[in-house]
N, C-alpha and C positions, 0 to 999 in steps of 0.2 A: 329887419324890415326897413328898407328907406327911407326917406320922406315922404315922396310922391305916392306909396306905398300906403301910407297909414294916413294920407288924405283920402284915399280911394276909400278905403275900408270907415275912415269916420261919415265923409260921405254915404256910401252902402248903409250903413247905420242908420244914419236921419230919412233917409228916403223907405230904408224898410220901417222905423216906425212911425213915421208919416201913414205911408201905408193900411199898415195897421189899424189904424185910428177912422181915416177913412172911410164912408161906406156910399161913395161912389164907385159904380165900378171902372168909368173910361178915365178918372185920374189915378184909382188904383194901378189900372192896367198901364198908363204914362210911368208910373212910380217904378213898377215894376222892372220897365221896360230901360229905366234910366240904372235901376240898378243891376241890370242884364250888363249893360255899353260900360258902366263901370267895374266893374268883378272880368268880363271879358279883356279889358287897360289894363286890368293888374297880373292876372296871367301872361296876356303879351309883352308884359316889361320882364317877368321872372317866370318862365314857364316851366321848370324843373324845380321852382320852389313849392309846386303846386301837386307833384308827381309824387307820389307815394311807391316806397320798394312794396313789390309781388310778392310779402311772407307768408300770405294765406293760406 
């Protein structure tokens, strides 16, 4: 994993247990939404790391 990689993901981290914690629902839903635009940056930088082989 990268650098910019395993920022995204400790980021991802803190805002999902922010989250969590949380029991509002429209900063929930900001939290959420922030870790939607980050998880979607980390695919777009490595999108075949993200791809699992069809051995089903």
């Amino acid at each position: 994993m990268c650098a910019r990689c395993a920022q995204l993901v400790e980021k991802l981290q803190q805002y999902r247990r922010i989250a969590d914690r949380v029991g509002d629902k429209l900063t929930t839903a900001a939290l959420d939404n922030l870790a939607e635009q980050y998880a979607a940056q980390k695919l777009a930088m490595h999108p075949k790391a993200e791809e699992r082989p069809n051995g089903s």
